[in-house]
N, C-alpha and C positions, 0 to 999 in steps of 0.2 A: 504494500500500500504506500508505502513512504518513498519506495521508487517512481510511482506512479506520479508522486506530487511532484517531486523532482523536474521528472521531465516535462510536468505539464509548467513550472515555474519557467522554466529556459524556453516556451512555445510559447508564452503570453510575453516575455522579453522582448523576444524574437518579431511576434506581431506589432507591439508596439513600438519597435523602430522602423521597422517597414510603412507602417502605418506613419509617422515623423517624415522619414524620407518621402513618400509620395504627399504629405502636404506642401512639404517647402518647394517640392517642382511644380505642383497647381498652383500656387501663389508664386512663384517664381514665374512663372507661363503667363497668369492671371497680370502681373505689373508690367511684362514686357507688351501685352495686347492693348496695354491702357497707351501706350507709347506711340505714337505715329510712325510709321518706318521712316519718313522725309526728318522729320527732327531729328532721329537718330543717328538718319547718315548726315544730318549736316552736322551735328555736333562732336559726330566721330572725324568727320573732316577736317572742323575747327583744332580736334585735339591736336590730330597730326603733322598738320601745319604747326602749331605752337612743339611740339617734338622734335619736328628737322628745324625750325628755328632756333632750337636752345641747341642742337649739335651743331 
């Protein structure tokens, strides 16, 4: 019986990181759709330029 706990203790571990990991990617997903792709790329533009500017 005590073995039985065991392993059910390491399978609710278990789901609740799997369960962590796939919310931080729906909300990770979820922040990037809030984003226009055009801002994006202009901002990653803006960065780049200021990159080869400071080399």
């Amino acid at each position: 019986m005590e073995n039985n706990e065991k392993d059910n203790f390491w399978l609710y571990i278990g789901g609740i990181i799997v369960i962590a990991v796939g919310l931080v990617f729906m909300l990770k997903g979820r922040e990037m759709e809030s984003v226009p792709y055009d801002a994006y790329s202009q901002t990653k533009a803006e960065v780049e330029k200021q990159i080869s500017k400071a080399k």
